[in-house]
C-alpha positions in Angstrom: 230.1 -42.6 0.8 227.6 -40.1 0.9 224.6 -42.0 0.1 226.0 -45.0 2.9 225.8 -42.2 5.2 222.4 -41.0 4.6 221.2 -44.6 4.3 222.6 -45.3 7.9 221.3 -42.3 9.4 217.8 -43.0 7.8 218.4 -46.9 9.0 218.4 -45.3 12.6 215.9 -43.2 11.9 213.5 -46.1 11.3 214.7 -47.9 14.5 213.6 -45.4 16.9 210.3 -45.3 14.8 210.9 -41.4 13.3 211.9 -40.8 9.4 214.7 -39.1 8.3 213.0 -35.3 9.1 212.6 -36.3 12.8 216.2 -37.3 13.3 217.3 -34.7 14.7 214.3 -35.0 17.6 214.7 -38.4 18.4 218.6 -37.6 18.9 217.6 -34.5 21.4 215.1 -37.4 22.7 217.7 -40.2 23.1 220.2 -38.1 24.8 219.2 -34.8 26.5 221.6 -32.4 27.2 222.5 -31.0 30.6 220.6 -27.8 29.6 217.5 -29.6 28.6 217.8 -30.9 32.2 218.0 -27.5 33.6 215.2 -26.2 31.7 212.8 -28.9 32.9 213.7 -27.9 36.4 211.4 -26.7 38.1 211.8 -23.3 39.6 211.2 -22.7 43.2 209.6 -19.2 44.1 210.6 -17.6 47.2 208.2 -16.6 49.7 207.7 -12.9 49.4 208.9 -11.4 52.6 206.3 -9.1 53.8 207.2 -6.1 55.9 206.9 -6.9 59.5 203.9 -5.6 61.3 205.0 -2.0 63.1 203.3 -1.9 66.7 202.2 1.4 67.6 202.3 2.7 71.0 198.7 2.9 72.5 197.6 6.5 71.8 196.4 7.9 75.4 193.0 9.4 75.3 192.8 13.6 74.9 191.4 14.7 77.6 188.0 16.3 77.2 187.7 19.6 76.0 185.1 20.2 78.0 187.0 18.6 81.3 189.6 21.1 80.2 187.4 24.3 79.7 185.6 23.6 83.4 189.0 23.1 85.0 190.0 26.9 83.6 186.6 28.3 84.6 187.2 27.2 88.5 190.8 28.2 88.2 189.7 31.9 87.2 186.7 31.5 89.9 189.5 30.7 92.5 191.9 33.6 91.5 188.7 36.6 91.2 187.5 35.4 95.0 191.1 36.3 96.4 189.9 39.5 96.9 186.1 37.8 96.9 184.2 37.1 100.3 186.3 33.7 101.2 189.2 36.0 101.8 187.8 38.9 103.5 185.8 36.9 105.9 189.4 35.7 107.4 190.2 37.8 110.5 193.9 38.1 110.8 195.6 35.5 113.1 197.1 38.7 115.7 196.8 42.0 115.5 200.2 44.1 114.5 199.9 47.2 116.5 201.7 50.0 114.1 201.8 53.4 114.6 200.4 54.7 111.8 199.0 58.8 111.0 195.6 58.2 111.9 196.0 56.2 115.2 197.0 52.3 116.3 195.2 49.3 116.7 193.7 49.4 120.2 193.2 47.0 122.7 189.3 45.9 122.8 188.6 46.0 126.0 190.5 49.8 126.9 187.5 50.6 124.0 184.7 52.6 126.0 182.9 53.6 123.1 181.4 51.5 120.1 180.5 52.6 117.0 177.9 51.4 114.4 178.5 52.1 110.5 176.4 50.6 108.3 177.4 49.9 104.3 174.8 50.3 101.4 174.7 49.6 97.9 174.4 52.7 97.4 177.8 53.5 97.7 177.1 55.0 101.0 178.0 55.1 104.6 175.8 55.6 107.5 176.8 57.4 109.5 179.2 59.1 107.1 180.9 61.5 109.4 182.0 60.7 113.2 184.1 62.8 115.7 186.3 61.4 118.5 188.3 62.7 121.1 192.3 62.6 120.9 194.1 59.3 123.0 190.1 57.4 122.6 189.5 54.1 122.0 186.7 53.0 119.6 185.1 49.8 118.6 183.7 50.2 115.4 181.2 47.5 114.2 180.3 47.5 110.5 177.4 46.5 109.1 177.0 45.3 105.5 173.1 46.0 104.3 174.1 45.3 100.9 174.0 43.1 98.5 177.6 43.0 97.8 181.6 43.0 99.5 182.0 46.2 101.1 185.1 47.6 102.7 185.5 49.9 106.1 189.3 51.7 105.9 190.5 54.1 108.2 193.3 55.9 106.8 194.3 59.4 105.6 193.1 60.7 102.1 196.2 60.7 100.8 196.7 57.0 101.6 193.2 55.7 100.8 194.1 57.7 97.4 196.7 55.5 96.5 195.7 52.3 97.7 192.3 52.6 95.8 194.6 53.8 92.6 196.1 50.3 93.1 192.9 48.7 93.7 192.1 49.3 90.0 195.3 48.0 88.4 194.9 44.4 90.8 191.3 44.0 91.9 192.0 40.6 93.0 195.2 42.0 95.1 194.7 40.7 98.7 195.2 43.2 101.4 194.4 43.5 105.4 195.3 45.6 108.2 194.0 46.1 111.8 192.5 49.7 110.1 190.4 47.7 107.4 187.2 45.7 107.8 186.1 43.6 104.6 182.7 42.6 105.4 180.6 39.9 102.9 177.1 40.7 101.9 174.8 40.8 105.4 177.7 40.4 107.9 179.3 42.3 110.2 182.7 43.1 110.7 185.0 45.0 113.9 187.9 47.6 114.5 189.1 48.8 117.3 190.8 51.9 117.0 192.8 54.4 119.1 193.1 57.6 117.6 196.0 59.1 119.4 197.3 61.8 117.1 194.4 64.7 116.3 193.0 65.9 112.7 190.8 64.9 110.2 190.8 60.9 108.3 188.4 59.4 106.2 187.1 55.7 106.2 186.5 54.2 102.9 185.3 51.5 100.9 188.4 50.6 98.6 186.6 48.2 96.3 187.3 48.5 92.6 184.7 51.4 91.2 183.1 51.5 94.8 185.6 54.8 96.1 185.0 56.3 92.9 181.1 56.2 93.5 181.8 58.6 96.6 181.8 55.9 99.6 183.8 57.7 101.3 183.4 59.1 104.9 185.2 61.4 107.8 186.1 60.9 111.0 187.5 63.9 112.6 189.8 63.5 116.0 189.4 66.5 118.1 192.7 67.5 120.3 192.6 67.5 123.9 
């Protein structure tokens, strides 16, 4: 029975055109499997998915360092000419008539006396000392020769004092009375005065390092 089988199997062999050794092929290539199917088919790749493009906002330009350092510069000019000729050349809008130690603000045309004082660089007055009578009204006009602000202050010593002490800590503070002329280089400036109370007052410059030169002067208000 044996030898029958192998004869038949080698019989069918022959018919597909393979010998007995490539049997077992020509089965696999008369009927193919379901797997052999799957391996043939072909696999289909996925497209990669690639990340998605993140739009940036649009960066704003920096502004200019330079832009920046100019903008500072006029910003610090602005703040050092608050107590800078722009300021002082501003005459009050009315006059607040105060009674104050040394006098009041007097009416300019009860003045019957005027007064010149000029300012120097030298840290000087000229005149630097001036006497009045007691209930007279003068019109000072000062004179800046100089090159630089100068101030004209009535006040007491004690008061100039202080207000130059403060002078020191704010240069830039901005300050104006009807007793205080600031005048800008080669202009002139006005007070008028009544010096209704007797003794002796100084008039100063207040400017930062300008009282502590000595421009300082008297003014000395005789009793009637």
């Amino acid at each position: 029975v044996d030898r029958r089988a192998g004869r038949a199997g080698a019989l069918q062999g022959r018919e597909c055109g393979c010998d007995a050794r490539e049997e077992h092929a020509c089965h696999r290539h008369r009927s193919p499997g379901p797997q052999a199917g799957t391996r043939r088919r072909r696999r289909t790749r996925r497209p990669l998915s690639l990340p998605s493009r993140t739009t940036h906002p649009k960066r704003t330009s920096m502004p200019n360092i330079k832009t920046l350092l100019l903008a500072a510069l006029l910003a610090a000019s602005g703040v050092a000419q608050a107590h800078g000729e722009a300021d002082h050349a501003k005459k009050p809008a009315a006059v607040i008539k105060e009674q104050k130690d040394w006098g009041i603000a007097g009416d300019a045309k009860a003045a019957k006396r005027t007064v010149e004082v000029k300012m120097l660089d030298s840290m000087r007055f000229s005149p630097d000392r001036l006497e009045v009578k007691q209930g007279e009204t003068v019109r000072f006009v000062v004179r800046n020769d100089g090159k630089v602000m100068h101030e004209f202050v009535i006040g007491t010593k004690a008061e100039n004092d202080e207000h130059a002490a403060l002078m020191i800590k704010f240069p830039n503070m901005e300050h104006d009375a009807p007793y205080m002329a600031h005048v800008a280089p080669g202009k002139t400036g006005e007070i008028v005065w009544t010096f209704n109370r007797a003794g002796e007052f100084d008039f100063a410059c207040l400017i930062a390092g300008h009282y502590q030169a000595g421009m300082v002067g008297k003014i000395v208000v005789a009793a009637r």
